[in-house]
TORLUMPA-624714 format. One line per field, with one value per atom (N, C-alpha, C): atom name; y, x, z; residue number from 1. Coordinates in steps of 0.1 Angstrom, whole numbers, always signed. Layout:
BEGIN
name <- [CA ...]
Y <- [Y ...]
X <- [X ...]
Z <- [Z ...]
resi <- [NUM ...]
END
This chain:
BEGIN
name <- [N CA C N CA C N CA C N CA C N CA C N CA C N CA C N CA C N CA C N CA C N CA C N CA C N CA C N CA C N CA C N CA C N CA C N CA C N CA C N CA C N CA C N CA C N CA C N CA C N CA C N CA C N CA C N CA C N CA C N CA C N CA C N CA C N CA C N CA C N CA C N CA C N CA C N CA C N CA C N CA C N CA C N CA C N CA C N CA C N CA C N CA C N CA C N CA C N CA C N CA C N CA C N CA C N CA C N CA C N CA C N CA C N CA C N CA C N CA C N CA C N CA C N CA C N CA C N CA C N CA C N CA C N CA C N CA C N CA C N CA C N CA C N CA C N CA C N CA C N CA C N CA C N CA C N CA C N CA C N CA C N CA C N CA C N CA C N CA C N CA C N CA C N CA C N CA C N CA C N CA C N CA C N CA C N CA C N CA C N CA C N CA C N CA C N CA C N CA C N CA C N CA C N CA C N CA C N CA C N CA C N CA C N CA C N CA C N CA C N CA C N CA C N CA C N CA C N CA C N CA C N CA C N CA C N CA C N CA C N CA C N CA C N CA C N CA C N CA C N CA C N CA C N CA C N CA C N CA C]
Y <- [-12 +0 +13 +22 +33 +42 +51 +60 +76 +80 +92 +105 +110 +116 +131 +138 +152 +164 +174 +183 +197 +200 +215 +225 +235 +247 +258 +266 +278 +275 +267 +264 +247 +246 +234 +222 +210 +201 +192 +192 +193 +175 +171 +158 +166 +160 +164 +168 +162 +163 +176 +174 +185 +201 +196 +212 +214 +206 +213 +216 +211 +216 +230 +229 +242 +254 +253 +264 +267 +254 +257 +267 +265 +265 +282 +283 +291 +307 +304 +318 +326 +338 +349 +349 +349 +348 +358 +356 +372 +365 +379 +374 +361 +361 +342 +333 +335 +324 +323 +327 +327 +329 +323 +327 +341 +350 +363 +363 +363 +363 +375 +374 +387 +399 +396 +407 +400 +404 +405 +403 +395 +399 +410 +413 +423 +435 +440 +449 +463 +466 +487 +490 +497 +504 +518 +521 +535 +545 +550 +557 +552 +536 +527 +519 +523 +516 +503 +491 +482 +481 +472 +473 +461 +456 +441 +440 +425 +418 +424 +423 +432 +442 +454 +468 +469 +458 +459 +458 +447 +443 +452 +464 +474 +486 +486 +498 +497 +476 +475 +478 +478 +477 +494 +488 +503 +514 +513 +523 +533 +523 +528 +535 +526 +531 +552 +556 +568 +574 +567 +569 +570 +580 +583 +580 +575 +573 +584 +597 +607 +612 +611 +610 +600 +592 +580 +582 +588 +595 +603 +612 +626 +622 +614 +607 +603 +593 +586 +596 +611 +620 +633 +636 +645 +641 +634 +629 +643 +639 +648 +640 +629 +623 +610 +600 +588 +580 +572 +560 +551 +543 +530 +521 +507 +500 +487 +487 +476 +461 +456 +446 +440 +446 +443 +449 +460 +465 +472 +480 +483 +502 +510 +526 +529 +537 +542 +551 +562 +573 +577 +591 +598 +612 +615 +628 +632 +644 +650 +654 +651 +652 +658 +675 +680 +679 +676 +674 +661 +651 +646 +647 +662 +665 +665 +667 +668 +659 +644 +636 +630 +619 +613 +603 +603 +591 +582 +570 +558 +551 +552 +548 +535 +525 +512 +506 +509 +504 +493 +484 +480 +485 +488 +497 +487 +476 +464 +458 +458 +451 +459 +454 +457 +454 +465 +476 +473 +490 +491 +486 +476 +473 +475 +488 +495 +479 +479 +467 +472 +485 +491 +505 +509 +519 +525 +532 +535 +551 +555 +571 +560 +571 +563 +577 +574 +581 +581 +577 +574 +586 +591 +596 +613 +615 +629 +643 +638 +648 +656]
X <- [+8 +0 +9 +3 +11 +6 +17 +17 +15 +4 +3 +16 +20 +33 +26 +26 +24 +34 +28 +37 +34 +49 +47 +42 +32 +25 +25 +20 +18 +10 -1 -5 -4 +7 +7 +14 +12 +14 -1 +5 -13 -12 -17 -20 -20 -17 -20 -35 -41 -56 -59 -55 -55 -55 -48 -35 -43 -49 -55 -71 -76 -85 -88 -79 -77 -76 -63 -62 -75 -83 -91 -100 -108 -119 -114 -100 -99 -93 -90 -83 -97 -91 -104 -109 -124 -128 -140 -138 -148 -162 -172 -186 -188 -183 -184 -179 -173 -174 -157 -147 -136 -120 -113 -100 -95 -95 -87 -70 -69 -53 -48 -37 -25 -34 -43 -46 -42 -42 -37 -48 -55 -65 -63 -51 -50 -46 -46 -48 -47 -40 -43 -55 -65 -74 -67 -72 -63 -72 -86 -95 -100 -104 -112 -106 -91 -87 -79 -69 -64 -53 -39 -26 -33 -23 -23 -13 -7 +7 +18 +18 +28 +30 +17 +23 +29 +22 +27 +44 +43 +58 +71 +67 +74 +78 +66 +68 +75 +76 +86 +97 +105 +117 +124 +136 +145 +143 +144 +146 +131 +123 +109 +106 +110 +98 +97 +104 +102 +90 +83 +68 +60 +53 +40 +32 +18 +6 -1 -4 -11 -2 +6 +17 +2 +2 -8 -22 -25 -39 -40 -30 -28 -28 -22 -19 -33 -40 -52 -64 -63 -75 -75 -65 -58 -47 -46 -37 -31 -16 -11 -16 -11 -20 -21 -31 -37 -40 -36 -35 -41 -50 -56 -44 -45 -41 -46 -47 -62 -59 -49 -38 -42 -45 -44 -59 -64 -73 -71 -61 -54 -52 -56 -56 -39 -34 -18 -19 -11 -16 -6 -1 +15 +8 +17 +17 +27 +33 +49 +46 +52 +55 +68 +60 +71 +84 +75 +85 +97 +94 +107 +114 +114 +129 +118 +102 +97 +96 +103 +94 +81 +80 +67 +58 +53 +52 +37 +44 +32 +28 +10 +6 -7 -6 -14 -24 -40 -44 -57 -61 -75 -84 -94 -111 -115 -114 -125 -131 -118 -119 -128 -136 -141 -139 -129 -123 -113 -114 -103 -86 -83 -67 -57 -45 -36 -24 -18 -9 +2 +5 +21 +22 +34 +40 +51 +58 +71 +73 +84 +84 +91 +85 +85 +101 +110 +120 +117 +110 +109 +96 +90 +74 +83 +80 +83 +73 +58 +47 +50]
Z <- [+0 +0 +0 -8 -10 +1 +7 +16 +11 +20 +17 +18 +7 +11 +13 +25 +27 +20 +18 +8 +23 +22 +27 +18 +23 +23 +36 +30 +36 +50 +46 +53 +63 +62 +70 +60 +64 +57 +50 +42 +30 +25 +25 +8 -5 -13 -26 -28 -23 -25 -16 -6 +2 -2 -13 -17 -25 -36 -46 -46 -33 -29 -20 -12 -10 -19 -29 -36 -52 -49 -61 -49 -39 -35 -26 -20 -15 -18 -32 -42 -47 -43 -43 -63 -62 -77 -79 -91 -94 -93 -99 -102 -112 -117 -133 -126 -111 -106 -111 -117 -122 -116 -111 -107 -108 -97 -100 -100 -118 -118 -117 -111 -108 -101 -91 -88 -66 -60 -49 -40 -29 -27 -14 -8 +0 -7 -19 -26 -20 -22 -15 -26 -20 -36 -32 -47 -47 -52 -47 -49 -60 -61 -68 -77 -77 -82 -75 -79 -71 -77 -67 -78 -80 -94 -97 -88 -88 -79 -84 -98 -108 -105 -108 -100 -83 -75 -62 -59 -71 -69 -71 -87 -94 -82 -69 -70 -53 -51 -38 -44 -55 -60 -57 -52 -42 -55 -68 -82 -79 -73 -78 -67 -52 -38 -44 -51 -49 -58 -62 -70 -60 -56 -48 -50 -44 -47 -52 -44 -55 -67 -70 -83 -91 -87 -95 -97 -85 -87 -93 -97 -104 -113 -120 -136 -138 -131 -139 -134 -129 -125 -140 -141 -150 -157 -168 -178 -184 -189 -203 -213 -215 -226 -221 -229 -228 -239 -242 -256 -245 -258 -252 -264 -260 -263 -270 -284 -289 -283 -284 -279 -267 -259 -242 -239 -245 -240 -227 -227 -214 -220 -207 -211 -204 -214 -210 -209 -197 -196 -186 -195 -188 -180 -173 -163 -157 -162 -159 -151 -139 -123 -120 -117 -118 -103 -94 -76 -83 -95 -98 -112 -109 -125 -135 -133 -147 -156 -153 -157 -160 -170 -176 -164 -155 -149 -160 -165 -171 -163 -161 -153 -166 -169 -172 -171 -169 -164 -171 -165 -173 -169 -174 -172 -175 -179 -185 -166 -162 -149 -139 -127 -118 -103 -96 -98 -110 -115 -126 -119 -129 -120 -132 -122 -124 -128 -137 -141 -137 -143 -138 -142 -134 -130 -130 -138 -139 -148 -147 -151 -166 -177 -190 -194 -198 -205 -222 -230 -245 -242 -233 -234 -243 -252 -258 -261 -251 -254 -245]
resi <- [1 1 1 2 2 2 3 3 3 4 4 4 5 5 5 6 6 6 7 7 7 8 8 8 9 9 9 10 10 10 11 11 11 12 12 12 13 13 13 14 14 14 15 15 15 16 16 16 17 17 17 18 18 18 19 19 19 20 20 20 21 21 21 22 22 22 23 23 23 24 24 24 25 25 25 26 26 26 27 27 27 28 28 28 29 29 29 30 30 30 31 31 31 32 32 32 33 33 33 34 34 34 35 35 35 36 36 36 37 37 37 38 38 38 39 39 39 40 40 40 41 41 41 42 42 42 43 43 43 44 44 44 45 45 45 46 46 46 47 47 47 48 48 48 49 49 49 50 50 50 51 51 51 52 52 52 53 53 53 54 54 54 55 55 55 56 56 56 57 57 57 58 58 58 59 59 59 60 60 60 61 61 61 62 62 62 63 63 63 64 64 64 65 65 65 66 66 66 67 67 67 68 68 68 69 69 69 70 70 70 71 71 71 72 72 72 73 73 73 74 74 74 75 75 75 76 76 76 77 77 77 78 78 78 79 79 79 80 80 80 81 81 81 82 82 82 83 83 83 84 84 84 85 85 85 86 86 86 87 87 87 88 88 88 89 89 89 90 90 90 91 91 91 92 92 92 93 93 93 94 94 94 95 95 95 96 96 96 97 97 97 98 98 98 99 99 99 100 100 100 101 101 101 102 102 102 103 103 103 104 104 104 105 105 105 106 106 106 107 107 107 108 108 108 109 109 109 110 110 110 111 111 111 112 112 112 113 113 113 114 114 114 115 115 115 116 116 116 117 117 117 118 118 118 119 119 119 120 120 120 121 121 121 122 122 122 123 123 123 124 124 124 125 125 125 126 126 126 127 127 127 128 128 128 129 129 129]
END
């Protein structure tokens, strides 16, 4: 008879069965009943908006911590300019912040989603409007 081999987790030591029952039944999912990917379920909203994991991740990184949050509000309340994206279906949208040297800051986001969720963030150097 074969032995059950336990796997370490987050949560303990699991069965296989175990593990995939939990992470089907216990990962936050939208209204279709659907897996929410790349979105975080402890999320900062950011005046309706949410990061994805991606933007959370961009903006721990030591280059970046210097990007503000109303820097971000200010971009997606009052744009310089805004291209959507047919591709991704994703709105792109710069705002020269002038407290850092007058830079572009690109701020990413999807509107399709509910809350709209922010993908990423970073001061764009190629932005020339």
């Amino acid at each position: 008879m074969m032995s059950r081999r336990r796997l370490p987790t987050a949560k303990g030591l699991m069965t296989k069965l175990e593990a995939v029952l939990f992470f089907r039944f216990c990962i936050p999912r939208n209204d279709k009943n659907r897996r929410l990917r790349g979105i975080s379920p402890m999320a900062n909203p950011l005046n309706g908006y949410v990061l994805s994991i991606h933007a959370q991740e961009v903006l721990q990184r030591s280059e970046r911590q210097t990007i503000e949050p109303e820097w971000i509000q200010r971009a997606l309340d009052n744009p310089d300019y805004s291209d959507w994206d047919d591709r991704t279906n994703a709105v792109r949208v710069w705002k020269r912040i002038p407290e850092y040297g007058d830079r572009a800051l690109r701020v990413v986001y999807n509107p399709d989603k509910q809350p709209p969720v922010i993908v990423t963030v970073f001061f764009d150097r190629s932005f020339k409007g």
